[in-house]
ROZA-429938 format. One line per field, with one value per atom (N, C-alpha, C, O): residue in one letter; x, y, z; atom name. Coordinates in steps of 0.05 Angstrom, whole numbers, plus 5000, padded with zeros to 4 digits. Layout:
N
kepa c(A,...)
u c(X,...)
v c(Y,...)
w c(Z,...)
rolum c(CA,...)
//
This chain:
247
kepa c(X,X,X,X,X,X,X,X,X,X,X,X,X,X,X,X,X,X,X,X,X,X,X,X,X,X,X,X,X,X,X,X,X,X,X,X,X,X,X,X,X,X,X,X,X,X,X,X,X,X,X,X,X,X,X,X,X,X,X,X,X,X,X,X,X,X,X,X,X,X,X,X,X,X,X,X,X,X,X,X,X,X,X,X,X,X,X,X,X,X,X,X,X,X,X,X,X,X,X,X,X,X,X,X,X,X,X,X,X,X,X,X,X,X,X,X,X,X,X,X,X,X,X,X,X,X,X,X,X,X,X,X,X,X,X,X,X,X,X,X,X,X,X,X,X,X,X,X,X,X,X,X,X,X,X,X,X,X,X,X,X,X,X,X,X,X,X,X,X,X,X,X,X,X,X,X,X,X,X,X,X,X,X,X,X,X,X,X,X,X,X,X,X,X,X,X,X,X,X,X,X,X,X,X,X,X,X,X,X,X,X,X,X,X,X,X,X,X,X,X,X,X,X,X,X,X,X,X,X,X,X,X,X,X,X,X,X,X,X,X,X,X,X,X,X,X,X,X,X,X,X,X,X,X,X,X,X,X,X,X,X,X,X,X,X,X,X,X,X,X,X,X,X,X,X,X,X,X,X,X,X,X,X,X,X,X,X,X,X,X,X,X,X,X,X,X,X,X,X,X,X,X,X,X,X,X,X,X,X,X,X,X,X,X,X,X,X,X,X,X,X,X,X,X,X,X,X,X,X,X,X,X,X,X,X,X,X,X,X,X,X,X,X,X,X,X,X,X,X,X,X,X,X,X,X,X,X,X,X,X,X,X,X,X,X,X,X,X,X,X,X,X,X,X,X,X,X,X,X,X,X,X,X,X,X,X,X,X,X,X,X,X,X,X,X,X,X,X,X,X,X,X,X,X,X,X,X,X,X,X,X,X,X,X,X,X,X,X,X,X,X,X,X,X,X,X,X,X,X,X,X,X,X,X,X,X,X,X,X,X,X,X,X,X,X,X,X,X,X,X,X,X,X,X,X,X,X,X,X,X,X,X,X,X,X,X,X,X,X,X,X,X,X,X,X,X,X,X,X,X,X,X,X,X,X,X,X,X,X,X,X,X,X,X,X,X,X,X,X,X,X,X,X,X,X,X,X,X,X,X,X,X,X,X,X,X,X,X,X,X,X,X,X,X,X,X,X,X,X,X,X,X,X,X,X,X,X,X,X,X,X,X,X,X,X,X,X,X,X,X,X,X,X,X,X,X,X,X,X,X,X,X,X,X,X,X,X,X,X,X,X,X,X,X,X,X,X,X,X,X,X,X,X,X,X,X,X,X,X,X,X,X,X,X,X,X,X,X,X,X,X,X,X,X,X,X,X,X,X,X,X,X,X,X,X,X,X,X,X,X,X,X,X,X,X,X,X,X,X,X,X,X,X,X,X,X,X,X,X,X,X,X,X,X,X,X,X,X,X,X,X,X,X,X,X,X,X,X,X,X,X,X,X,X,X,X,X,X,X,X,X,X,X,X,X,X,X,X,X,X,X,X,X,X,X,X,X,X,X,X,X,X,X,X,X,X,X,X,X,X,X,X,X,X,X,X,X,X,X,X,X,X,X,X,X,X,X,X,X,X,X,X,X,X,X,X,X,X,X,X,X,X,X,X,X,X,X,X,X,X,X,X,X,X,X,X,X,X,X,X,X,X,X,X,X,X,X,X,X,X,X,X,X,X,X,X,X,X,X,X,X,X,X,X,X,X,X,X,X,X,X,X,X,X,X,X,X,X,X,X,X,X,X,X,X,X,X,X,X,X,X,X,X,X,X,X,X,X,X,X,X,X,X,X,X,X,X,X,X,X,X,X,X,X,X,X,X,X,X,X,X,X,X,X,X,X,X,X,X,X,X,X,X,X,X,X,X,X,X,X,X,X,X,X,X,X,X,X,X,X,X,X,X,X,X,X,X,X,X,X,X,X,X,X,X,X,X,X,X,X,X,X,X,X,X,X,X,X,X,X,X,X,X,X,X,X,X,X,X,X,X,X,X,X,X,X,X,X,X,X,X,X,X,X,X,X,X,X,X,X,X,X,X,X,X,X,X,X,X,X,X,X,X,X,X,X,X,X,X,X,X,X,X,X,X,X,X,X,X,X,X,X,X,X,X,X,X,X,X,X,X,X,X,X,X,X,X,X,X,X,X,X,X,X,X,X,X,X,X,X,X,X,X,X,X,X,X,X)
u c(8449,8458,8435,8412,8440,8424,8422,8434,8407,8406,8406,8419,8379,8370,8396,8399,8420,8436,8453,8472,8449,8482,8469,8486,8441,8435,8428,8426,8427,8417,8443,8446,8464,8499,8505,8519,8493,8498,8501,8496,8509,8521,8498,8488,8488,8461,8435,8417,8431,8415,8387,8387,8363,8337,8312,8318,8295,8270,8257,8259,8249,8239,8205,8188,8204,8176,8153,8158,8133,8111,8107,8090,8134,8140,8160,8181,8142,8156,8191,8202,8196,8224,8241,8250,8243,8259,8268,8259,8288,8306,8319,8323,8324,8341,8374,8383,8383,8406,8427,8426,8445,8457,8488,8497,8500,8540,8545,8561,8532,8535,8519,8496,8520,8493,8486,8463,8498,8484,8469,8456,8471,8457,8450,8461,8424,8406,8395,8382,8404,8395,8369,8365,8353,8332,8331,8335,8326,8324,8303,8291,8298,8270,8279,8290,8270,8270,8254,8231,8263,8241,8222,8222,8196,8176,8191,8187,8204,8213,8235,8249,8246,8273,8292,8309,8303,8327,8337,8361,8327,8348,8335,8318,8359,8352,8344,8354,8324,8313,8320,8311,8337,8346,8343,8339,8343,8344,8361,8367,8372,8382,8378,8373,8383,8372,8401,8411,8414,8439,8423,8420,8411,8412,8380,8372,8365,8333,8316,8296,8325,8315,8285,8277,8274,8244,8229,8216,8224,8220,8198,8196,8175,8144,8154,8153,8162,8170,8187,8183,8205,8224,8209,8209,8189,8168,8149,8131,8147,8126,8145,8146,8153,8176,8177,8168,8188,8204,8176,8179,8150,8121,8122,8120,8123,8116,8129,8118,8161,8179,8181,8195,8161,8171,8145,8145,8118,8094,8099,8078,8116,8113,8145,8154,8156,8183,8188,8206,8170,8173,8173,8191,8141,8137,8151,8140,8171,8185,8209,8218,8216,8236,8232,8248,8202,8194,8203,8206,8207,8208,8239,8250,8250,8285,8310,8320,8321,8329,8349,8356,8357,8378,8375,8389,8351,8332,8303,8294,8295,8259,8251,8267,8223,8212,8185,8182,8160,8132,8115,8115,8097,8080,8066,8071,8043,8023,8037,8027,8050,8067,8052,8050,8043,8025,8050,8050,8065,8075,8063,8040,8072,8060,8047,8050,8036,8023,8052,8072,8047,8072,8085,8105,8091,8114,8098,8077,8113,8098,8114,8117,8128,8141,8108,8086,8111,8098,8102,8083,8121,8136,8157,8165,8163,8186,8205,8198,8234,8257,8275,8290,8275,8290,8319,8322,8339,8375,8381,8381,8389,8408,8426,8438,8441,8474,8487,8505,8480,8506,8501,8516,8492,8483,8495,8519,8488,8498,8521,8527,8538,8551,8551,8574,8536,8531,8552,8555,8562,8575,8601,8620,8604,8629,8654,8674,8653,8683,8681,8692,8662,8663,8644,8641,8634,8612,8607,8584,8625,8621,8610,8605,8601,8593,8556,8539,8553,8527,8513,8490,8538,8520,8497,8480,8504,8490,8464,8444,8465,8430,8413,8392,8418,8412,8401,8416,8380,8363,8356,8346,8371,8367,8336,8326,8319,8287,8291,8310,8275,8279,8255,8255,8238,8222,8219,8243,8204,8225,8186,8164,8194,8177,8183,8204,8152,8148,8157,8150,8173,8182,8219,8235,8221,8251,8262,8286,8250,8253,8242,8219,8257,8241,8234,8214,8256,8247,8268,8270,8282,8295,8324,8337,8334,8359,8382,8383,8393,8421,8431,8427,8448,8472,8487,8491,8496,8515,8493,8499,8470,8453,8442,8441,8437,8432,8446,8440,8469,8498,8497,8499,8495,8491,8473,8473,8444,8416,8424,8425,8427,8433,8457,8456,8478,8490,8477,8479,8464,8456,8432,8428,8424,8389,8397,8381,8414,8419,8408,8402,8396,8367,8367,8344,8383,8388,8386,8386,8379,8369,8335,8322,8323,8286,8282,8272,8286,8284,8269,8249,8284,8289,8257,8235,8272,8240,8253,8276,8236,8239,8261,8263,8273,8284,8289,8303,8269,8257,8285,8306,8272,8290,8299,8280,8322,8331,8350,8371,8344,8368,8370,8352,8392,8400,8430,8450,8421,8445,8447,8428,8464,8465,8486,8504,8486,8516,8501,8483,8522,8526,8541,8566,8532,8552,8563,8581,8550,8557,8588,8611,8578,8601,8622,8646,8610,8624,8629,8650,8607,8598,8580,8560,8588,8572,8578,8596,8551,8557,8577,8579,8595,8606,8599,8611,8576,8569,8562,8559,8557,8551,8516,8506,8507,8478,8464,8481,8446,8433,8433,8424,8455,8474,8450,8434,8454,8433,8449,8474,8426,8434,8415,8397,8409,8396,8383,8394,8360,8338,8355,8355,8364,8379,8396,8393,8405,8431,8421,8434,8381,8377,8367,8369,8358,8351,8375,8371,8394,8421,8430,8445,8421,8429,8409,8414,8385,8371,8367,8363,8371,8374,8412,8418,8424,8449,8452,8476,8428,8431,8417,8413,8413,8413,8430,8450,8429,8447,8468,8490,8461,8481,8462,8447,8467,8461,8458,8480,8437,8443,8449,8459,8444,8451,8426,8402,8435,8405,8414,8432,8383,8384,8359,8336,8375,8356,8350,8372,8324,8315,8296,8276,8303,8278,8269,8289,8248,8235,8235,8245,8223,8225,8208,8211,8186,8180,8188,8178,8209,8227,8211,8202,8207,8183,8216,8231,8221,8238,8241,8247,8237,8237,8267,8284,8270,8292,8280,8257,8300,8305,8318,8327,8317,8336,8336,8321,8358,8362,8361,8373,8341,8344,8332,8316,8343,8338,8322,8322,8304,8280,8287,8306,8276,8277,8248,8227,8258,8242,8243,8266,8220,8215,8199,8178,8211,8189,8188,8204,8169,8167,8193,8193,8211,8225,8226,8243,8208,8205,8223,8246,8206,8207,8225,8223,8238,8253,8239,8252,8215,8206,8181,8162,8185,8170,8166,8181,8152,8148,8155,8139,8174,8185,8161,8146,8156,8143,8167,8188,8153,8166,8160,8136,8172,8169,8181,8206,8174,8194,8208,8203,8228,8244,8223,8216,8218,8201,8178,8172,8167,8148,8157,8146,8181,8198,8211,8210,8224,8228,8212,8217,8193,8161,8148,8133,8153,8143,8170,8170,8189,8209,8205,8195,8209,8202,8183,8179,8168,8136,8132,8121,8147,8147,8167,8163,8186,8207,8189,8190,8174,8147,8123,8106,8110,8091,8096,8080)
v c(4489,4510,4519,4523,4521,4534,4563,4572,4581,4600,4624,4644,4603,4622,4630,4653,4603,4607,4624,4635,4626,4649,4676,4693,4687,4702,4717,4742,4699,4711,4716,4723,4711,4719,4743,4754,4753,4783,4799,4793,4821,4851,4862,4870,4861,4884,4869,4885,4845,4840,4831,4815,4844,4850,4827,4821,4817,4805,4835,4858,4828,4846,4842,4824,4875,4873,4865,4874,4852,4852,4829,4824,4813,4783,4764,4767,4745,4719,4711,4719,4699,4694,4716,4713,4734,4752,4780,4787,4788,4796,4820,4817,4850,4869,4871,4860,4888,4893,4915,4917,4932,4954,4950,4952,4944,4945,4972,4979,4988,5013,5038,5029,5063,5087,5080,5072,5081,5093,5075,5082,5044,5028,5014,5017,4989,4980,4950,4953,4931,4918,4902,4905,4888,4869,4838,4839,4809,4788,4775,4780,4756,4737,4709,4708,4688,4665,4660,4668,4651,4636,4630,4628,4623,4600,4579,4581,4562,4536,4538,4518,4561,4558,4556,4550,4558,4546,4573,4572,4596,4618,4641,4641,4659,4691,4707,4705,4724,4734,4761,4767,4778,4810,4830,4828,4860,4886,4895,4886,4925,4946,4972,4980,4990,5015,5033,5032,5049,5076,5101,5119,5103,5129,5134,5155,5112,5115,5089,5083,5073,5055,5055,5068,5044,5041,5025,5016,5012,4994,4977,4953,4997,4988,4979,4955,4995,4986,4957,4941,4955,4934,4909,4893,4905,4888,4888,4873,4899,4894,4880,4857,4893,4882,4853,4841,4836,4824,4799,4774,4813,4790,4788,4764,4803,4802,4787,4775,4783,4771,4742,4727,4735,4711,4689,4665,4711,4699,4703,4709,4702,4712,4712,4729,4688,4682,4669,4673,4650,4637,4658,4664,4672,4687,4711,4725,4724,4735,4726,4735,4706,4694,4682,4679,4674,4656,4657,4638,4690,4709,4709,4714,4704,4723,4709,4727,4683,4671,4685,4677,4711,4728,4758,4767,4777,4785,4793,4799,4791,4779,4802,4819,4808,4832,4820,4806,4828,4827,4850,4856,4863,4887,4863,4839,4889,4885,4886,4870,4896,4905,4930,4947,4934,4949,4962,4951,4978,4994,5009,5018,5014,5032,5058,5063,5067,5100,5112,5107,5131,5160,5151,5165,5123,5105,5096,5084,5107,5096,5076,5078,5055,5036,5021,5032,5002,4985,4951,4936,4946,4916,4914,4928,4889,4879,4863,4852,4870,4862,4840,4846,4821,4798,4794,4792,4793,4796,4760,4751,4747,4728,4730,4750,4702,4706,4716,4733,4706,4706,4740,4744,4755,4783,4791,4789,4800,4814,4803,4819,4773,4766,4775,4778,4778,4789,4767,4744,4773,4759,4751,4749,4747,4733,4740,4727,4759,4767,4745,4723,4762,4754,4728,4717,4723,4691,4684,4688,4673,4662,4637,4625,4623,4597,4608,4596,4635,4635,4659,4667,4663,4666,4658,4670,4641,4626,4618,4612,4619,4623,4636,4627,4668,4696,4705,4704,4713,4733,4759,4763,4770,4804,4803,4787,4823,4837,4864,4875,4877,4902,4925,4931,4935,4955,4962,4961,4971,4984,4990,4988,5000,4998,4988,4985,4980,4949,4964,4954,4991,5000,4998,5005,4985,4987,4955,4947,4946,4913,4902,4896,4894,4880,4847,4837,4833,4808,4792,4769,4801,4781,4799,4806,4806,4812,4788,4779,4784,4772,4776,4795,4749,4755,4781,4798,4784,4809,4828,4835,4842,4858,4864,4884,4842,4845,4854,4872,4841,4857,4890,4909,4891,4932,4933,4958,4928,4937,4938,4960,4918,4918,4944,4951,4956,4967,4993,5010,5000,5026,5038,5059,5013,5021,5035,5051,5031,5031,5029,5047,4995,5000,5006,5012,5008,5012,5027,5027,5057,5087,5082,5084,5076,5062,5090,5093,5118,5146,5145,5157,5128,5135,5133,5123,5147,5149,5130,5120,5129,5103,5115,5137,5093,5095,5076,5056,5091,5067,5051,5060,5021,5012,5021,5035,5025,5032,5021,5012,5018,5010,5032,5037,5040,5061,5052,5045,5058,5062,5092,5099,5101,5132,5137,5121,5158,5161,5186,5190,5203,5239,5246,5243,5257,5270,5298,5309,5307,5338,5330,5335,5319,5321,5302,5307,5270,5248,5231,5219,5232,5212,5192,5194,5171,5150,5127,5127,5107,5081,5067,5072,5048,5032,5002,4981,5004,4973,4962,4979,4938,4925,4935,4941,4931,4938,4957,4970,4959,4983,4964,4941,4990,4982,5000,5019,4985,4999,5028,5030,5049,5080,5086,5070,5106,5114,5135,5144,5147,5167,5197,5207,5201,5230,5227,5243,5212,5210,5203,5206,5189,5190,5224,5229,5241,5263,5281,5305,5272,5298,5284,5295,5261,5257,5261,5260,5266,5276,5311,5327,5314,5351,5354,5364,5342,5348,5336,5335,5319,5320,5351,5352,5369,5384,5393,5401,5394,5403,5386,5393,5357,5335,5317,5298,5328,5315,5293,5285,5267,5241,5224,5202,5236,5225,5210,5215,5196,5183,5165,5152,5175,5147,5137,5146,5109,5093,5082,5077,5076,5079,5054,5053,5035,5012,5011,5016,5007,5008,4979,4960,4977,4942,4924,4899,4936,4910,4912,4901,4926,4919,4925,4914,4952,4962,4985,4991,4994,5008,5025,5017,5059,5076,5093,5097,5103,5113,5138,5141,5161,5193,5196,5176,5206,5220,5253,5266,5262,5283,5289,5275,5319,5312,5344,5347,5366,5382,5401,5425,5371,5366,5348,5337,5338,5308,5301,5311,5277,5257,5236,5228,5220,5198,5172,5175,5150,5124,5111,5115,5093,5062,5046,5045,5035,5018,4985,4967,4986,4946,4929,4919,4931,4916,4939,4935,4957,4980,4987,4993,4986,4999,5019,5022,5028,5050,5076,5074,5091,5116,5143,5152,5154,5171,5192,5196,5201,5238,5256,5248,5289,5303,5307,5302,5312,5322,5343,5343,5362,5388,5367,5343,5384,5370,5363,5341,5385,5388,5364,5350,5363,5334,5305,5284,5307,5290,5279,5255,5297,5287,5275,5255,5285,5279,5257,5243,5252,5223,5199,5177,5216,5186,5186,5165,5197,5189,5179,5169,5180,5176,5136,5120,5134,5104,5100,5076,5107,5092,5081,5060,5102,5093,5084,5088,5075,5052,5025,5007)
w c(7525,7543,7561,7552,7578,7604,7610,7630,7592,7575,7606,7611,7626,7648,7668,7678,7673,7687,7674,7685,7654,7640,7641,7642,7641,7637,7665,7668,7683,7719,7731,7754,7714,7717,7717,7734,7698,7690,7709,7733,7704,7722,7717,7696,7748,7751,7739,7734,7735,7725,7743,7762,7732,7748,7738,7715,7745,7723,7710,7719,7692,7674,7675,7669,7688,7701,7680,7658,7680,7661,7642,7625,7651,7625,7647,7659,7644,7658,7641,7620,7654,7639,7622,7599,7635,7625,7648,7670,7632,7658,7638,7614,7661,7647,7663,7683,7645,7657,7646,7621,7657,7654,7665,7687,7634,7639,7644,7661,7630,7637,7645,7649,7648,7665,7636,7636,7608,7582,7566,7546,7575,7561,7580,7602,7578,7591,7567,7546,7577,7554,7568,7592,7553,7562,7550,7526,7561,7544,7556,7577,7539,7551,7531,7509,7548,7539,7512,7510,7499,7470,7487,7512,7460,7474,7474,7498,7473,7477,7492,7490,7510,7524,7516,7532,7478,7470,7464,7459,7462,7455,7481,7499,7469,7484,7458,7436,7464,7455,7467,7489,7454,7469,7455,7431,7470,7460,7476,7498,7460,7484,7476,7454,7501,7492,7494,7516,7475,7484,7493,7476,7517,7526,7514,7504,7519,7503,7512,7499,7536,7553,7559,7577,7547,7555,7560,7541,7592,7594,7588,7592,7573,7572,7545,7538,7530,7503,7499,7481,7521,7513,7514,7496,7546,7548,7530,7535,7511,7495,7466,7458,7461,7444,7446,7427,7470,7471,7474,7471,7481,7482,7455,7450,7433,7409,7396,7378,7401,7396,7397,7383,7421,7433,7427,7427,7421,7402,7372,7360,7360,7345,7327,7311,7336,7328,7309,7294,7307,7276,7253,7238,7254,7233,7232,7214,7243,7234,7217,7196,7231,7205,7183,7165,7184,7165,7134,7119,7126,7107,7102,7080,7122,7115,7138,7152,7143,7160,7182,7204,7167,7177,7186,7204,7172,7182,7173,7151,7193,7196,7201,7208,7198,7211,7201,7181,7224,7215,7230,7253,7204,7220,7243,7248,7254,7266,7297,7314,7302,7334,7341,7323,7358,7374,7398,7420,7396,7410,7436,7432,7458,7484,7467,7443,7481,7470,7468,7480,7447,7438,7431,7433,7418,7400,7373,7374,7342,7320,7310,7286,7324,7317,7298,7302,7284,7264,7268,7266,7273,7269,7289,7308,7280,7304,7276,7255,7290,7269,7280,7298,7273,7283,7269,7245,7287,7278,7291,7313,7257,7271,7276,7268,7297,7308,7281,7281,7264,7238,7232,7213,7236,7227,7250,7247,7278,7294,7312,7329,7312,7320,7357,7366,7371,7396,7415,7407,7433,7453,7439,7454,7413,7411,7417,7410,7430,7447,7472,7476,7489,7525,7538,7560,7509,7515,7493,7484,7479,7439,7443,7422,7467,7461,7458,7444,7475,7472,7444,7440,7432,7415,7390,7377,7392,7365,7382,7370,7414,7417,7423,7433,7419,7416,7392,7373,7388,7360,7388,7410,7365,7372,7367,7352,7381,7377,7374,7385,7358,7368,7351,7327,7370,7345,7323,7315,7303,7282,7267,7279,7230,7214,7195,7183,7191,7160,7139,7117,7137,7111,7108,7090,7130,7133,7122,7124,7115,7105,7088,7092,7059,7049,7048,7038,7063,7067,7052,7059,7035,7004,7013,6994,7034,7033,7044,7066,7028,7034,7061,7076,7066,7096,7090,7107,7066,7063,7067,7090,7060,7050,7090,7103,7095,7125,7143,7159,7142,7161,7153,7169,7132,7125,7132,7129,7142,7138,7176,7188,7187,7214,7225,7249,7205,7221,7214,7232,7193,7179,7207,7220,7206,7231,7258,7268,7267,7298,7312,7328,7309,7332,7351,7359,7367,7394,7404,7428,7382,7385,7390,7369,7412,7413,7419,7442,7404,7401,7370,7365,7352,7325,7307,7306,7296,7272,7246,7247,7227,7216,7188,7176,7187,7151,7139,7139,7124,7098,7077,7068,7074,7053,7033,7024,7015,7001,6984,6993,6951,6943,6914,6899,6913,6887,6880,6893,6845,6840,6818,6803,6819,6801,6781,6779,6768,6745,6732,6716,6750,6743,6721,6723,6696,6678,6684,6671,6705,6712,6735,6730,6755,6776,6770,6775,6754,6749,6771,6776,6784,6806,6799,6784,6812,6793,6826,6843,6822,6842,6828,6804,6840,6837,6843,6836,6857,6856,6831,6813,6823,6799,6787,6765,6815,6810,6837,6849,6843,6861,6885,6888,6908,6932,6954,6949,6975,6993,7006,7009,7013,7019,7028,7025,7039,7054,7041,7020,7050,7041,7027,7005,7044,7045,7012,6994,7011,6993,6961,6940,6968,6951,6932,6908,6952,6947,6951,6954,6951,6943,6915,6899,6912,6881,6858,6833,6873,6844,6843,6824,6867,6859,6832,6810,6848,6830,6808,6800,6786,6766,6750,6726,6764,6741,6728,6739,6696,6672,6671,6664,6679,6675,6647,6650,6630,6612,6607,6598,6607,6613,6628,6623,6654,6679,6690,6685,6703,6715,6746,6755,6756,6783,6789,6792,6790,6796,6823,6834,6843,6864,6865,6851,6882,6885,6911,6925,6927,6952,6962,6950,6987,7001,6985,6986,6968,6945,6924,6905,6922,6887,6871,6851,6884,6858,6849,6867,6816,6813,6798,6776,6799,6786,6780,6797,6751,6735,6729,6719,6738,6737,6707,6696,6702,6674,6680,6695,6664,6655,6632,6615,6621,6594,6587,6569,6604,6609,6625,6630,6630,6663,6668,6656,6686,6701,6686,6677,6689,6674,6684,6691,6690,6715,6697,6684,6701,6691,6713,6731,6715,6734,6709,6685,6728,6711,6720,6718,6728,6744,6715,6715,6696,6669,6649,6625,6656,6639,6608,6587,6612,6589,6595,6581,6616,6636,6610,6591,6610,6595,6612,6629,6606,6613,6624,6605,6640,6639,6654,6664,6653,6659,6689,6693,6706,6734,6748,6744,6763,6772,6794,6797,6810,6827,6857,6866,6865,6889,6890,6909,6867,6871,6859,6865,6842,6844,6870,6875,6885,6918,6931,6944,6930,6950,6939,6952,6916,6901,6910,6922,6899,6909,6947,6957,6957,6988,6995,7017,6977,6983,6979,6993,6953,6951,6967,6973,6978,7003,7031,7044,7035,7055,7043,7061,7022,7018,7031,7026)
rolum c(N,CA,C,O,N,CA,C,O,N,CA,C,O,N,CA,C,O,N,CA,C,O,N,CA,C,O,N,CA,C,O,N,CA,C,O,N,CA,C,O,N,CA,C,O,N,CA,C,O,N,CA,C,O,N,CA,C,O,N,CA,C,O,N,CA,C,O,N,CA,C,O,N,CA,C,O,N,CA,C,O,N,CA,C,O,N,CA,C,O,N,CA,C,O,N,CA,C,O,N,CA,C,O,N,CA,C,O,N,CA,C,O,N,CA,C,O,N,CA,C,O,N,CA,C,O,N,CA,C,O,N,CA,C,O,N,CA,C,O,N,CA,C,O,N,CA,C,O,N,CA,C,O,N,CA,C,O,N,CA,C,O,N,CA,C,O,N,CA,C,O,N,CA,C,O,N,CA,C,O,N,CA,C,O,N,CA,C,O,N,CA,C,O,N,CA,C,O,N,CA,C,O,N,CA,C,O,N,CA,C,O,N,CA,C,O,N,CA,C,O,N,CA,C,O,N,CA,C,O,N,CA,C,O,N,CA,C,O,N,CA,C,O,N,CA,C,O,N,CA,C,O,N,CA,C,O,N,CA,C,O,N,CA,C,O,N,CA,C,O,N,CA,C,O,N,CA,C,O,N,CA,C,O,N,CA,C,O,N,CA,C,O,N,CA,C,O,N,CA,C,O,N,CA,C,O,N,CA,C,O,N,CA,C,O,N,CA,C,O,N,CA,C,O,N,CA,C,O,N,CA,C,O,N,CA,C,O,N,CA,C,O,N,CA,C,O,N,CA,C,O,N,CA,C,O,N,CA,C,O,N,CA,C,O,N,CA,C,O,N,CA,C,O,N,CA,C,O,N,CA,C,O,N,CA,C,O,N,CA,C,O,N,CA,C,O,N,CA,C,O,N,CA,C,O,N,CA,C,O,N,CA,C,O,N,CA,C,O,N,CA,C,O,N,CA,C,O,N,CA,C,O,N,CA,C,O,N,CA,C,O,N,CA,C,O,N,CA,C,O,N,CA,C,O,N,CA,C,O,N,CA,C,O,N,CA,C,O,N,CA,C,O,N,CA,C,O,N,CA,C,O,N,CA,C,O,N,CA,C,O,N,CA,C,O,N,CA,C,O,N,CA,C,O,N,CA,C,O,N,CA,C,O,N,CA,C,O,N,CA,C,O,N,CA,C,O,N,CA,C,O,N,CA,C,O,N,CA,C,O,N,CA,C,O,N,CA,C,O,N,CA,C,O,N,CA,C,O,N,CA,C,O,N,CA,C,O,N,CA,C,O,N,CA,C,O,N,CA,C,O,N,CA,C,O,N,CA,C,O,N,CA,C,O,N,CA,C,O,N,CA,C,O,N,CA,C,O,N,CA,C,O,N,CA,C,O,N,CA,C,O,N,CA,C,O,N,CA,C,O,N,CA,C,O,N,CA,C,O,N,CA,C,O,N,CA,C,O,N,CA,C,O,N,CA,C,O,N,CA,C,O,N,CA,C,O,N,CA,C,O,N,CA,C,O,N,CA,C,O,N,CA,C,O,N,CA,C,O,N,CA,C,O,N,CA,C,O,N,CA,C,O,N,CA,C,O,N,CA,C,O,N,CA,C,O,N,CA,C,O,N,CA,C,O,N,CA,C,O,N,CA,C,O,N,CA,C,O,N,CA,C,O,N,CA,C,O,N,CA,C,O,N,CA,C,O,N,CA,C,O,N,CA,C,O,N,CA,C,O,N,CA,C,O,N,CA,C,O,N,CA,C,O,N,CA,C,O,N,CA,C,O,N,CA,C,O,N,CA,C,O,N,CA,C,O,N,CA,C,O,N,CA,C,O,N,CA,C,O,N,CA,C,O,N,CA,C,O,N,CA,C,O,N,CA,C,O,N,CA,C,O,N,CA,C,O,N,CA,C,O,N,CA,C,O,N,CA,C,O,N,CA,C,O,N,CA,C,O,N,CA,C,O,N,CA,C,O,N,CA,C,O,N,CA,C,O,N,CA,C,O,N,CA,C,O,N,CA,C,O,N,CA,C,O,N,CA,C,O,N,CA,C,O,N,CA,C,O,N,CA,C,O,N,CA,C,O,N,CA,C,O,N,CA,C,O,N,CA,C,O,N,CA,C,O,N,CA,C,O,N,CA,C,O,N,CA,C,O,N,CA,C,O,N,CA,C,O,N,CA,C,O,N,CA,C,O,N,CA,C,O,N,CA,C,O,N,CA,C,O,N,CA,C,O,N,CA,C,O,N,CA,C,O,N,CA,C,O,N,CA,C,O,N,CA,C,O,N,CA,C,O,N,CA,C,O,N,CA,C,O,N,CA,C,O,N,CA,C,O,N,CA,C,O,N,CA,C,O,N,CA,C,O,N,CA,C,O,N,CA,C,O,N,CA,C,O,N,CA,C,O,N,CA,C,O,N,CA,C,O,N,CA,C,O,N,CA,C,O,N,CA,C,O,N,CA,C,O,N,CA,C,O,N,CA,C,O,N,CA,C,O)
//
């Protein structure tokens, strides 16, 4: 496929100041997307922005992307991410996150022949990825992010699973389902006076700690589940589990 002629097609479409082979463009006032050729010319390499378009950012992005394309996937075929991305000033992006076709399915409505030679790019931080997630695990990790917000502050990987004796809320996945920060800290405040309740919390290196109830909270490292319990108040219990979500 002749990636440059499908792409100099586009509605509104501009070169993209600051990077050879690459070009922006706007379907609509509220979004603005950007692509650039691989090093080898066989894919597109794209971002876009909803209402948070930045063009120094996108060009930087999309250089990092395009030096720097193997080793993001090297780790995760479906999605990739590698620190050491140097963002414009007043941006604390960390890394760059690479989306295959099979993850974001991009074009397959209005140009399905070209999707499969598109990897999404897109800012992000080295705490939002661990590397070992699944096609299924990725398709959620991709819709949870919304990268497309290049506003957003970061949120960290996450996988929990929980089981409340007080409310009788409990996960239903088999084992610890990915969620987000917030949901981990509304479920350890509401084990109090749930007698025997517990949640468990693992970070992007599968490091994994277990809460109990047992009239305090009580916290182990549980990698190997034979962690030693201590006691913890809630307030630095929070600040500790958030704290390993961003290591």
């Amino acid at each position: 496929m002749d990636i440059r002629s499908v792409v100099t097609e586009f509605r509104n479409v501009t070169p993209l100041e600051g990077l050879t082979d690459a070009w922006s463009w706007s379907p609509t006032p509220r979004v603005t997307f950007a692509g650039a050729l691989s090093a080898d010319g066989k894919r597109l390499l794209q971002l876009s922005g909803r209402n948070s378009y930045d063009r120094e950012l996108a060009t930087a992005t999309l250089l990092f992307a395009r030096e720097h394309e193997d080793e993001i996937f090297v780790r995760n075929p479906f999605l990739g991410a590698l620190e050491g991305f140097e963002p414009p000033a007043g941006r604390s992006f960390d890394a760059v996150v690479g989306i295959a076709p099979e993850v974001h399915e991009f074009y397959r409505v209005e140009k399905p022949e070209l999707t499969a030679h598109v990897r999404l790019a897109f800012p992000a931080y080295s705490c939002e990825f661990s590397g070992a997630e699944t096609l299924e695990e990725a398709i959620t990790r991709y819709r949870m992010l919304r990268l497309n917000n290049l506003d957003r502050g970061p949120l960290p990987f996450l996988k929990m699973r929980y089981a409340n004796t007080r409310t009788r809320g409990r996960s239903t996945n088999p084992g610890r389902g990915l969620t987000e920060p917030q949901r981990l800290e509304e479920e350890l405040r509401e084990m109090e006076g749930g007698a025997g309740s517990i949640v468990e919390f693992e970070n992007r290196h599968g490091h994994v700690w277990r809460v109990m109830w047992d009239g305090v909270w009580l916290v182990a490292e549980w990698d190997t589940q034979d962690g030693v319990p201590r006691e913890i108040g809630i307030e630095e219990l929070v600040d500790f589990a958030l704290a390993r979500l961003r290591d």
